[in-house]
N, C-alpha and C positions, 0 to 999 in steps of 0.2 A: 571769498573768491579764490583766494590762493590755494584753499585745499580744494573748492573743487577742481582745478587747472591740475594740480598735480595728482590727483586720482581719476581722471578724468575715464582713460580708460577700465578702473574697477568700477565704476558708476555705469557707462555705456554698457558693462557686459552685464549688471546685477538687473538693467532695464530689461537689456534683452531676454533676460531669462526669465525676469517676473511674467513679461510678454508670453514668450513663452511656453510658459505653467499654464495660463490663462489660456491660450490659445490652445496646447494641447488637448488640456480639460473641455475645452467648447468642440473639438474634433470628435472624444472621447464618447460626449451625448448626443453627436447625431446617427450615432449606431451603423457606420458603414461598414465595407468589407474590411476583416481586420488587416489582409495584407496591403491596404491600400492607406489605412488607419499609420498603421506602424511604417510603411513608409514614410508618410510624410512626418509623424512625431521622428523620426529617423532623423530626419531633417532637420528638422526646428532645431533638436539639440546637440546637431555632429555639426554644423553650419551657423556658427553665430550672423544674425543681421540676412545673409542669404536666405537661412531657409525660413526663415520669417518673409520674405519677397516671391520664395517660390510659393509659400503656402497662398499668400494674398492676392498672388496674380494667377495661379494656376489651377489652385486645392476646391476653391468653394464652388460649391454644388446649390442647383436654383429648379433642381425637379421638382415640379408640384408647387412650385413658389407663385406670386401673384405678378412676378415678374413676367412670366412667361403666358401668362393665363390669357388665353384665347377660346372660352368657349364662346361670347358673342356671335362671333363669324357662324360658327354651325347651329346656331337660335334661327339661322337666316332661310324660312322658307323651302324656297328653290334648292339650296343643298339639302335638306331634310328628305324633300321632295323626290328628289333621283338619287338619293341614300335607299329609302324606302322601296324605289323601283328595284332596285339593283340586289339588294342585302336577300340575302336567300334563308329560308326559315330551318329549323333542324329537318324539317320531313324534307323538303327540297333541296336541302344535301342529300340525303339518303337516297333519296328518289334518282339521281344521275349517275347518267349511264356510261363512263367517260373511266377508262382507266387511269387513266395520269391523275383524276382527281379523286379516286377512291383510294389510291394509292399513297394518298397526300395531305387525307381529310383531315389530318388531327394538325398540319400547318395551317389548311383552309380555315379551321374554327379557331384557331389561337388568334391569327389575324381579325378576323370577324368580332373577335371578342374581344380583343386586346383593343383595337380602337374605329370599331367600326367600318373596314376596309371590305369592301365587296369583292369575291372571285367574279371575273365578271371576263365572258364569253365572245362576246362579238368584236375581236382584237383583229385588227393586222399589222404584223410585228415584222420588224427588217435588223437584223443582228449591223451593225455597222464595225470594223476593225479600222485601226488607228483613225487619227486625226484627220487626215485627207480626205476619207469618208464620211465621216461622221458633218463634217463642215460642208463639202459640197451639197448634202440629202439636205442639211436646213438651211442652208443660205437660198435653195429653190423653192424649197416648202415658207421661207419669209418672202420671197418675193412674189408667191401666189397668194400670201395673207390678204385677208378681205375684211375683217373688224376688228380684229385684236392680237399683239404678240404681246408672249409674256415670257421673259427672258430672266432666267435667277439661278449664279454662277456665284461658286468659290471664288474664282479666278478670273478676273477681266483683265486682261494687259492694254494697252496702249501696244499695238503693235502692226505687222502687217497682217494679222489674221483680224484683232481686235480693233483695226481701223475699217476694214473689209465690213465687218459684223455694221458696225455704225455708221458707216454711208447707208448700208442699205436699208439700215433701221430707221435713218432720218430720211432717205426717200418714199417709207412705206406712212409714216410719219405724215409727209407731205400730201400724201395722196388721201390722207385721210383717214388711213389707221390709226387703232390707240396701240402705243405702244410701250409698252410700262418693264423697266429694267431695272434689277435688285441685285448689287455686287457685294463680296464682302470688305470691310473696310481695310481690315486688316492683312488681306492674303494680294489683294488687286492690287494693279500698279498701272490704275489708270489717272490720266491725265485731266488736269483743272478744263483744261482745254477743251480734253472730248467730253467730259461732262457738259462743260457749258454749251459746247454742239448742240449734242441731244436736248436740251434743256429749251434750247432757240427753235428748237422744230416742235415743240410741244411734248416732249418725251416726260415723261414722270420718271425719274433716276433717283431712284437711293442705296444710300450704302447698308449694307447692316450692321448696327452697333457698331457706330462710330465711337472709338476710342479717344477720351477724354479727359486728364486729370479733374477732377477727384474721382469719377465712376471706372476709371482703368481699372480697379480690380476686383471689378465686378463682372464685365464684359472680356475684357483681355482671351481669357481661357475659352468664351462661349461662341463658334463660329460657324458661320454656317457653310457647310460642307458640297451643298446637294450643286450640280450640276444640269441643270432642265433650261427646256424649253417649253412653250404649250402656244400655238397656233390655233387661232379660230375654235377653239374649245374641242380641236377635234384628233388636231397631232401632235404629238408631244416626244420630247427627246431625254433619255433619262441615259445617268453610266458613269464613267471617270473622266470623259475630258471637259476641259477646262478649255475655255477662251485664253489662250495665248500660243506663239509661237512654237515653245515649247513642244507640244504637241504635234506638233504637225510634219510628217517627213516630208519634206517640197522635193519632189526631184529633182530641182537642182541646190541641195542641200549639198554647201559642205563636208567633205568626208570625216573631219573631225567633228561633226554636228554628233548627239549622241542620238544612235535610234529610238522612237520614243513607241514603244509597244502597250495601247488604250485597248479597251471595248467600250460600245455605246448600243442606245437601242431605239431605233426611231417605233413607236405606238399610232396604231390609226384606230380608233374605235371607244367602248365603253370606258378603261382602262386610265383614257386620257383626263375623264372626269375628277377622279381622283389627284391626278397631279395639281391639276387643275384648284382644286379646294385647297392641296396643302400652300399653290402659291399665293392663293388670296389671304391664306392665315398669317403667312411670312409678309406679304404686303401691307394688310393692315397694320399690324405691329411695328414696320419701321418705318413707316411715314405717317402714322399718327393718327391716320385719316380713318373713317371707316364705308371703305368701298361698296359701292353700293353693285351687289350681286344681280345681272343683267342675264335676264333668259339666252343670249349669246354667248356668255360662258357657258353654258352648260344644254348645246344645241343638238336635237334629236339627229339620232348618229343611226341608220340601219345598213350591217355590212354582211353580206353571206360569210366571210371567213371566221371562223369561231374558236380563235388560238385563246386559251385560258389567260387572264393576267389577275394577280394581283399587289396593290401596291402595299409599300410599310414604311411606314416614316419615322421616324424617332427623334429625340431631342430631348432637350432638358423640358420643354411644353409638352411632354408625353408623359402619362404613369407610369408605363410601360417601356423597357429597355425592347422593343418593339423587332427591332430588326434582328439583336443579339438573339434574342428567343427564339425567332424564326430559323435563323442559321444553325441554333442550339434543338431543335425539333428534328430540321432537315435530319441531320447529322444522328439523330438521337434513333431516326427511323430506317434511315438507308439499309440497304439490304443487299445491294451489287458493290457501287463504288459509289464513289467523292472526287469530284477533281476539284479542285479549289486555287484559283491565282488570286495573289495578292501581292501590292508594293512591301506592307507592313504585318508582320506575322508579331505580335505581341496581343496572346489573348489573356483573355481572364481566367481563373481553373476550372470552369465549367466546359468552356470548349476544345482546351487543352487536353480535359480528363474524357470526354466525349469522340473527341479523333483518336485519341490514342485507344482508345475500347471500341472503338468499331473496327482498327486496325486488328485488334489481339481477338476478334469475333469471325472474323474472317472477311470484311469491309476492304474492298482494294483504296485503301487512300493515297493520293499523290498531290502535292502542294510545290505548287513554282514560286519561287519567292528572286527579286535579281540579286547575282552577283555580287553587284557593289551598292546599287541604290540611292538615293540622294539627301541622306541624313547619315551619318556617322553613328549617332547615338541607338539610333531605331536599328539601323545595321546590328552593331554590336546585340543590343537586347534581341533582336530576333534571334541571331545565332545561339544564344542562351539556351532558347529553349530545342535546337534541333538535336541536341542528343538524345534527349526526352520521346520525341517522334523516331527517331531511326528505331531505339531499343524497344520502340512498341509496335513495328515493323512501317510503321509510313513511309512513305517514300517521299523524298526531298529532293528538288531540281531546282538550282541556280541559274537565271536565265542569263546569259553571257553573252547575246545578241546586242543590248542596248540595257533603256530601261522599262523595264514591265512593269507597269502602272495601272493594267484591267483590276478590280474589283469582280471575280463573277465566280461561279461557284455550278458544279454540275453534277447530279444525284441521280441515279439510276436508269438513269436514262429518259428521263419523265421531268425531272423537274429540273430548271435556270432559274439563279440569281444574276441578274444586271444591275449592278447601282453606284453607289458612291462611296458607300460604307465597306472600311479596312477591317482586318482581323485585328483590332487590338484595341486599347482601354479608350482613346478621344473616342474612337465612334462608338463604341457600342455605348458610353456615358456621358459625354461632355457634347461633340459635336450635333447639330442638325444634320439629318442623312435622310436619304431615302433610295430604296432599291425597287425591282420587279420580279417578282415572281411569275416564274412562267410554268404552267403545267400544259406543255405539249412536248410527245415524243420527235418532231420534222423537227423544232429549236432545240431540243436535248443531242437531238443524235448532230446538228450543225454546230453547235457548241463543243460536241465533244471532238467532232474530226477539226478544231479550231485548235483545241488542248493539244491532239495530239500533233499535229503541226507544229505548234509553238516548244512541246518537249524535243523536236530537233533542234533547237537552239538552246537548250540547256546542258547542261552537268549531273550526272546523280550522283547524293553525296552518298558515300559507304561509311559505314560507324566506325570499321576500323581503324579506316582512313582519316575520318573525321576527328578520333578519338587522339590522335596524332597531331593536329594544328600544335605551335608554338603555345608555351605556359602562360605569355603576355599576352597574346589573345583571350584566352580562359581569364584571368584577372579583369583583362577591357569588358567580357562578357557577363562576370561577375558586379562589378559594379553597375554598367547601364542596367545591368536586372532588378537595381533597388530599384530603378528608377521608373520602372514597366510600367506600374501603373499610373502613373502621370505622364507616360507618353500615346 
C-alpha cells in the first residue's frame, strides 16, 4: 500500500499511456483522414488524462453504425410512394429544359444518388432575413395549421420568442392539432416547466440524445444541428435561426444588444416532402416509437410556381458526407462566382483546396465571415486559414455590423444554398444538418443583391495588411488549427 501511495503518480501516468497506445492503435484502424487521425493521437499524447477525455467525448465517429440506422422509416410505403413520383430518371434529367438546372446537373445527380433527394419543381420559396422575419412568416403559417406541426430546432430557449413559439403551439394543440416538437438536449435551454406545458396540452416533446453518464461519450459530440419547421405537410421552414432571443433584433432592442445577422427560407410545395421524411426519421429515433406515416404528411400539393428545390441532409445516419459534397460540387463547377457567408469558416482540404482553385481559374470568390464571432477558439482557427485564401486571391470580408450567423452560399447566379450547415469539420462530419438547394435565377440574383448589401457592413481584409497582425495572434492561430478538425 505504501509504494503505491508514494508512486502513485508514475502509476497514474503508465495507466494513461497504456490507455493511450491502445486507443491510439483503435484510431490508427478505423482508417480516417490522417489530419484529423494525427490530431487527435496529437492529443492523447501531448495531454495526459485530457486528451484521453477529448478523444471520448468528442473523437468517436458512428457513420454507418446501427446506432444511427434508420432505414425502417423509408421501408414505409407512402414515402416510397412520393419518392417514386418525384425522383426523376437519367432521360428525364436530360430531357429538361431549365437553365439553372442544366447548369447544375452533375449536383442534381450527386444528390439523387447520394441519398435519394428529388430535384423537385413546384416550389414557392420566400428568402426570409434575420430573426424578426423569419418568426413572424411561421408564427402565422402555425396559427393557420390545420393537422400537424412539426417543429425540430438546435436551439429552443425558454424565452420571450421561445415562450411566444409554445403558447401558440399549445393553443393549436388545443384546437386539435398534433403537434410534435424535437429540441436538442444539449444546445436548448428550455425549461422543466415549458416542457411540462406542452406535454399537458398533448404535445409529444423530445429531446435529442439526452446526455447521460455512462452513454456521455457516445452522444456528447453527436447533435443535431438542423433548424426546421414543417406545417401541414405543406410548408416548411429551413436555415440558421434558432428559437431563442438571441436571434431576433426587437426594435426596441437595447443598443448594447448585439446585431444578430440570420438567413432562413420559408418552402411552399414539393420540396417540403422531403423535410418532411427527414423529420419523421429524427422523430422515430428519439422517442423510440415508430410513427406511423399518415397520408397527411405527405398531402397532394398542386402550385403554378415552379422554383427548383432540392433538399440534403447529412449526419452521422448518412453514408454520404451529403451536404460537404454538394458544396464541394457547387464550388468544383462554378464558372462566374461564389459568395459564400458563413459564422465558422474551418474547412476540410477538399474545400479549402477547391475555393482556392477556383479563385487562381479566374472564379470571383468572396467569403463574409464576422469580425469577432462567438467562440474564441473557432475565431482563432478561422483566421488560420485566411492567408491561405487571400494568397489565392479570395476575397475576405469581416462583418463588423454585429454577428453574421447566415449559412448560405451563392453560385453563378443560378444556384442557393439555405441551411444550417457551417464551413467546417462538426457539420460536414459530426453534426445532423440539412440545407436547400435552389436552382432558380429570381432567388440567385435576390440572394446576391442580399450579399452585396451585407458587404457594406464589412472590412476587406488585404494580405499585406493581414500579413502584419501581431506574432501572438499567428501563435493563438497556430495552436486553435491543431485543433480544426474537431471543431
Amino acid at each position: 500500500m505504501d509504494y503505491f501511495l508514494d508512486n502513485i503518480w508514475w502509476i497514474l501516468l503508465s495507466a494513461n499511456f497504456l490507455i493511450v497506445l491502445i486507443t491510439a492503435g483503435y484510431e490508427l484502424m478505423h482508417f480516417r483522414e490522417p489530419v484529423k487521425s494525427i490530431s487527435l493521437i496529437f492529443a492523447l499524447f501531448v495531454l495526459p488524462v485530457i486528451g484521453l477525455l477529448v478523444y471520448y467525448f468528442f473523437a468517436q465517429e458512428f457513420r454507418k453504425s446501427k446506432l444511427f440506422n434508420r432505414k425502417k422509416l423509408y421501408d414505409q410505403k407512402i414515402i416510397q410512394r412520393w419518392e417514386n413520383e418525384l425522383m426523376l430518371n437519367e432521360k428525364d434529367l436530360e430531357d429538361i429544359d431549365r437553365d439553372c438546372i442544366e447548369q447544375k446537373m452533375k449536383l442534381v445527380r450527386l444528390l439523387q444518388n447520394n441519398q435519394k433527394k428529388p430535384v423537385t419543381f413546384h416550389n414557392k420559396v420566400r428568402v426570409l432575413i434575420n430573426g424578426e422575419n423569419k418568426f413572424s412568416a411561421l408564427f402565422d403559417d402555425i396559427k393557420n395549421a390545420k393537422h400537424h406541426i412539426h417543429i425540430e430546432y438546435y436551439i429552443i430557449n425558454s424565452g420571450r420568442i421561445g415562450n411566444r413559439l409554445i403558447l401558440l403551439l399549445c393553443e393549436k394543440a388545443e384546437e386539435g392539432v398534433k403537434v410534435r416538437v424535437s429540441y436538442d438536449y444539449v444546445a436548448s435551454r428550455l425549461s422543466g416547466k415549458a416542457v411540462k406545458k406542452m406535454k399537458s396540452f398533448g404535445i409529444e416533446v423530445y429531446p435529442f440524445m439526452p446526455v447521460w453518464f455512462p452513454n456521455l461519450t457516445r452522444k456528447l459530440n453527436y447533435r443535431n444541428h438542423r433548424k426546421m419547421a414543417i406545417i401541414d405537410g405543406k410548408i416548411g421552414f429551413i436555415g440558421g435561426i434558432n428559437i431563442c432571443d438571441e436571434y431576433v433584433n426587437f426594435e426596441e432592442n437595447p443598443t448594447e444588444k448585439l446585431f444578430w445577422r440570420d438567413t432562413h427560407l420559408r418552402i411552399e410545395g414539393h420540396a417540403v416532402k422531403s423535410l418532411q421524411a427527414q423529420f419523421l426519421l429524427n422523430f422515430n429515433f428519439i422517442s423510440g416509437k415508430e410513427l406511423k406515416v399518415e397520408e397527411n404528411f405527405f398531402p397532394k400539393i398542386d402550385l403554378p410556381e415552379k422554383t427548383a428545390v432540392q433538399i440534403a441532409a447529412s449526419g452521422p445516419d448518412t453514408d454520404w458526407q451529403n451536404i460537404m459534397e454538394a458544396i464541394l460540387t457547387a464550388i468544383n463547377t462554378a464558372d462566374e462566382y461564389i459568395y459564400i457567408t458563413t459564422p465558422y469558416f474551418i474547412p476540410n482540404n477538399q474545400i479549402l483546396t477547391a475555393l482556392c482553385m477556383a479563385s487562381r481559374i479566374g472564379v470571383e470568390v468572396k467569403i463574409i465571415i464576422p469580425e469577432i464571432g462567438d467562440s474564441v477558439i473557432a475565431r482563432y482557427a478561422t483566421n488560420s486559414y485566411i492567408e491561405q485564401l487571400l494568397e489565392s486571391g479570395v476575397q475576405v470580408f469581416h462583418y463588423h455590423k454585429g454577428m453574421v450567423h447566415a449559412k448560405t452560399m451563392v453560385v453563378d447566379g443560378v444556384l442557393t444554398s439555405i441551411g444550417s450547415c457551417n464551413l467546417d469539420n462538426r457539420s460536414f462530419d459530426i453534426n445532423f444538418e440539412i440545407n436547400a438547394f435552389l436552382y432558380d435565377k429570381e432567388v440567385a440574383q435576390e440572394m446576391t443583391e442580399v450579399y452585396k448589401k451585407d458587404l457594406k457592413e464589412t472590412t476587406e481584409l488585404i494580405l499585406a495588411d493581414w500579413m502584419q497582425r501581431p506574432a501572438l495572434e499567428k501563435i493563438r492561430e497556430a495552436l486553435a488549427r491543431l485543433w480544426a478538425p474537431l471543431l
